[in-house]
N, C-alpha and C positions, 0 to 999 in steps of 0.2 A: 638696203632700201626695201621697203615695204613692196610684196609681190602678188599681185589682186588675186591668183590661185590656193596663196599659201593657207588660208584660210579652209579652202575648199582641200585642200588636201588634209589637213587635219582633222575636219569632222570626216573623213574616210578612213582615217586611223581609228576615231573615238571606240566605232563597235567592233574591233580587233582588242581593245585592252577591257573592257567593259560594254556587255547589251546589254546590260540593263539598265545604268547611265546611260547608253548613246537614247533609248528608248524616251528616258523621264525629260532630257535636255533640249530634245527636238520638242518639247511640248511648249518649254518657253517661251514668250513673247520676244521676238529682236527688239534691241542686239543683247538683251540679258542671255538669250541663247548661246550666241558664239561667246561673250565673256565667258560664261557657265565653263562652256566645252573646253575650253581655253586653258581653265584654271583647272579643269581637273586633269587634261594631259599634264599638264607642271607640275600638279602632285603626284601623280602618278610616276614621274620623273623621281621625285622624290622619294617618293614610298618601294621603289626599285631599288634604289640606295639603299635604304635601311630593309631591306628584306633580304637581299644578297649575304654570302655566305666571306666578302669582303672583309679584312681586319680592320679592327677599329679608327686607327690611324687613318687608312683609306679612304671610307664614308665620311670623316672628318672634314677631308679635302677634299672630297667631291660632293658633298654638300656646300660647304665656302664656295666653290667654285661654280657650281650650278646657278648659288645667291646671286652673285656678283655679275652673271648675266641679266640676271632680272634687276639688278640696280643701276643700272645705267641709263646715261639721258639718251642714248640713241640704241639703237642694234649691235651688235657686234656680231658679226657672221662668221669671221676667220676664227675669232674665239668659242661661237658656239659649235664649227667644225671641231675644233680641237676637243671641245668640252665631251663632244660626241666619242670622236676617237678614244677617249680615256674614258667612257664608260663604258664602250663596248667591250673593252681589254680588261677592264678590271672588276667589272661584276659578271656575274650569273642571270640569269634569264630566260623568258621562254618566246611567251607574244610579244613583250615589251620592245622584243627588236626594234623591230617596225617604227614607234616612237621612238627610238635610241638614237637609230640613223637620220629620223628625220628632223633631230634638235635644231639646226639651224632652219628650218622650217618656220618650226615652234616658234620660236625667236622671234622671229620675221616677224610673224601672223601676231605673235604674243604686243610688240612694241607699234601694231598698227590701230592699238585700243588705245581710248584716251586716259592721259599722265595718271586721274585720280584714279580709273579703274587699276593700271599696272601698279601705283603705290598700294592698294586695298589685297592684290593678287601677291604682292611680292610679303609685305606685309603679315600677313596670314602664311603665307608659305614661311618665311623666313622663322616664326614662330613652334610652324607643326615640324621643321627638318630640327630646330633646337632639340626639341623634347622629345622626336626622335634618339636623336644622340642620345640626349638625358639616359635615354631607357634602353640603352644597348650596353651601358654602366650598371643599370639597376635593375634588380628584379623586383616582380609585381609581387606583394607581401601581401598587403589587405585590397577591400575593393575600394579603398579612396587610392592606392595607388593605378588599380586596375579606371578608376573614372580617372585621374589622372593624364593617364597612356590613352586613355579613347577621346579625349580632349585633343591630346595634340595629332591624332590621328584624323577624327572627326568633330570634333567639335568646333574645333576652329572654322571647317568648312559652313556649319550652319553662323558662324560670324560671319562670314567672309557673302554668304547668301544674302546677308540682315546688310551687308554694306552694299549689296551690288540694287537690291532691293529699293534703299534709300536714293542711290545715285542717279536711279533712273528712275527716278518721282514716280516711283508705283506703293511706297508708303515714306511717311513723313517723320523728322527725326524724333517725336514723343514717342508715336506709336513702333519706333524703331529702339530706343530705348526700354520702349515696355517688353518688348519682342525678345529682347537680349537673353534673359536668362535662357525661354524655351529655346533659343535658336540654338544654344549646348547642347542642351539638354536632345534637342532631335538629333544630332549628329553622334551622340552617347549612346541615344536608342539602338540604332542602324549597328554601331559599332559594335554592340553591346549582342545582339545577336548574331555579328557572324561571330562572333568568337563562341557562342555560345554552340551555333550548328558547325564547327569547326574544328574542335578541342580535338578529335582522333588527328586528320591531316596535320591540325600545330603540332601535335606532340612528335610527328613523325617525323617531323620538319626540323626537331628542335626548338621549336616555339612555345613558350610559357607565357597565356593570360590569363587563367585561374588564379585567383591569392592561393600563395602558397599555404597561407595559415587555416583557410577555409578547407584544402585538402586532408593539413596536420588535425586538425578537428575531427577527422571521423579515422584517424591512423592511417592517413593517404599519403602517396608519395606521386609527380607525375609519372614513373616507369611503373606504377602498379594502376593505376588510374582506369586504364583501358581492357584490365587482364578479365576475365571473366569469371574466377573465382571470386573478384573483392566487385563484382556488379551491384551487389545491396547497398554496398558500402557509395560507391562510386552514386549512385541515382540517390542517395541524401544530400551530395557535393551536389548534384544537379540541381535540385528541387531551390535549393539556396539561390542557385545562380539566376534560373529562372526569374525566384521572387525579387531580386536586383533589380533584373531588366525590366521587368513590368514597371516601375513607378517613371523609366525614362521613355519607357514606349506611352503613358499615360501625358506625358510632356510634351509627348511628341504633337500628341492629337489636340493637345491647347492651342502650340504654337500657329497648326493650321487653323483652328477654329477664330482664330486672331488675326489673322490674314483679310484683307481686304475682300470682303465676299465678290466683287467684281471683276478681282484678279483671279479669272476661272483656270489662266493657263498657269500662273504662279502656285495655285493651290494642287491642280493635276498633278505638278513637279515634286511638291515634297506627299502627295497621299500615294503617288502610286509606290517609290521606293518601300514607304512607310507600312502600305499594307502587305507590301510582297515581303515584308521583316515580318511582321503578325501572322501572316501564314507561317512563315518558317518559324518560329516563336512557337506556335502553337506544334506545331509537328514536330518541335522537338522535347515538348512540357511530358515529362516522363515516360520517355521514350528512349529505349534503354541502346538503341541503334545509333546514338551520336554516339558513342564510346567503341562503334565498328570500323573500322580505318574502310574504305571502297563503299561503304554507305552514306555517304554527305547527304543532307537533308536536303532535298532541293522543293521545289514547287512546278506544277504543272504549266505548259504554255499554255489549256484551257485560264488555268486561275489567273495569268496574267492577263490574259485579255478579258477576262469578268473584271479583274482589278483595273484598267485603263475604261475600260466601258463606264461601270459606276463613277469611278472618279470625273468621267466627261458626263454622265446626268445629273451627280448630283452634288459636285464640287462647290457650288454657290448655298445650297443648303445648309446648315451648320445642322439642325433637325434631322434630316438626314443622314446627315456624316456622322453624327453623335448614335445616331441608330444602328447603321454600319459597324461603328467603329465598337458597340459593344457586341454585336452579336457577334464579331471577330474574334474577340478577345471573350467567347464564349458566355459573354453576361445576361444575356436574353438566349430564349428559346426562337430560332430561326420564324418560324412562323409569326414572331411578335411581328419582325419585320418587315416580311414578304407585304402582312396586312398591312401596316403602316406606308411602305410605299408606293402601296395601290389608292390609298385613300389621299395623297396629297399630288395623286398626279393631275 
């Protein structure tokens, strides 16, 4: 049975596995909020799985078995205890505890949303732990396999935004079908540069999201990737990857300028992740420090709270946003814009 706190305890989990989602979520409108939060602890459930140093067999059945929580017409509480106890004992972990133990929490709070939100949550889930799997079989070769893999990581999620979007008549199903393509394409974006500011930790990790044949192209391997004598070599890989993510980060910034200009708090949601990617984007465009393991590209709390400020003045603006978004992505000279947003205040 549904427990009026369990909710409230899991957005107290949310900024223990991610501040920067707990950040964008709270800007929601309710209840797209708590759905929001909702669905991203479950992936995050999920994305535990498949990032764990578990045998394949294992994630297999603990993926099935996580589903089959979320496919049911009511709760199952002794089952989501148990589900918990077997993931605690069989994966790896760090913050995610915290979420692990509190699965039947999850559950609870998860089955106290209405049937269409949980079919749209389990749905999308059930999809990005598939291709998961898929990708713990296969290595990422070219970048349609690499868009592939950021699909079922991210992509899905901006589906899954585009259905909770429509559910709760904040837009309507044309304009949710027009939305469809960017709303990949934004969840590519995001994906598409952590990997980018991340490549030293993966590789240390064991982790390959570079195509491998974009490496073999300039006589790379991932164990020579990072080394400091093939650095020239290494920032021509970059500069490629780079010019990838730009055309999804360019996607990114349709799908909001598509968005209902009224929906100031729906737009907040996907511009602030979005710019806090374009800074890191940018700080990583030929910048020879992502190939340093202890160096992760990060961004400033100053730049975050300039990024949440503008997005609350001038989220309704598409002029605006479109000004922002190129002096971001370096295409104006700063001062174009300083002038321009003085003149439309």
């Amino acid at each position: 049975m549904y427990r009026m706190n369990d909710v409230n305890i899991c957005w107290g989990i949310l900024p223990k596995v991610s501040r920067s989602f707990a950040l964008c979520i709270r800007v929601l409108p309710k209840p797209m909020n708590e759905q929001m939060m909702l669905s991203y602890l479950i992936y995050r459930v999920i994305d535990t799985i498949e990032d764990s140093s578990a045998q394949l067999r294992t994630k297999k059945k603990l993926f099935s078995e996580f589903l089959f929580l979320l496919s049911r017409k009511k709760a199952d509480l002794p089952g989501a205890a148990e589900c918990s106890r077997r993931l605690l004992s069989k994966l790896n972990y760090t913050y995610e505890k915290e979420l692990l133990e509190a699965l039947p929490t999850l559950i609870s709070a998860y089955y106290s949303q209405p049937s269409k939100v949980r079919k749209c949550i389990f749905q999308r889930g059930r999809t990005m732990a598939n291709g998961m799997y898929k990708f713990q079989k296969k290595r990422i070769e070219t970048f349609a396999d690499q868009d592939s893999y950021s699909y079922y990581v991210a992509g899905v999620i901006g589906h899954l935004f585009n259905d909770l979007l429509c559910l709760n008549k904040i837009i309507g199903a044309k304009l949710k079908r027009q939305l469809s393509r960017y709303a990949r394409q934004f969840g590519l974006a995001l994906q598409k540069v952590n990997i980018l500011r991340d490549i030293a930790d993966d590789i240390a990790s064991n982790r390959y999201y570079w195509p491998r044949q974009l490496l073999q192209k300039y006589g790379m391997d991932y164990r020579g990737l990072c080394l400091q004598e093939n650095r020239d070599k290494a920032m021509k890989v970059l500069r490629e990857q780079i010019e990838d993510a730009r055309k999804y980060i360019n996607a990114a910034m349709k799908y909001i300028l598509m968005l209902p200009k009224k929906a100031l708090r729906v737009r907040m949601f996907c511009l602030i992740p979005l710019f806090m990617a374009i800074e890191s984007y940018v700080k990583c465009t030929d910048n020879h420090e992502v190939f340093e393991a202890g160096k992760k590209v990060k961004i400033s709390r100053e730049q975050v709270q300039e990024i949440v400020a503008r997005s609350g003045m001038w989220g309704t603006s598409n002029e605006r946003l479109s000004s922002w978004f190129m002096l971001a992505m370096g295409a104006v000279p700063e001062s174009a814009v300083a002038d321009f947003s003085l003149a439309k205040r």
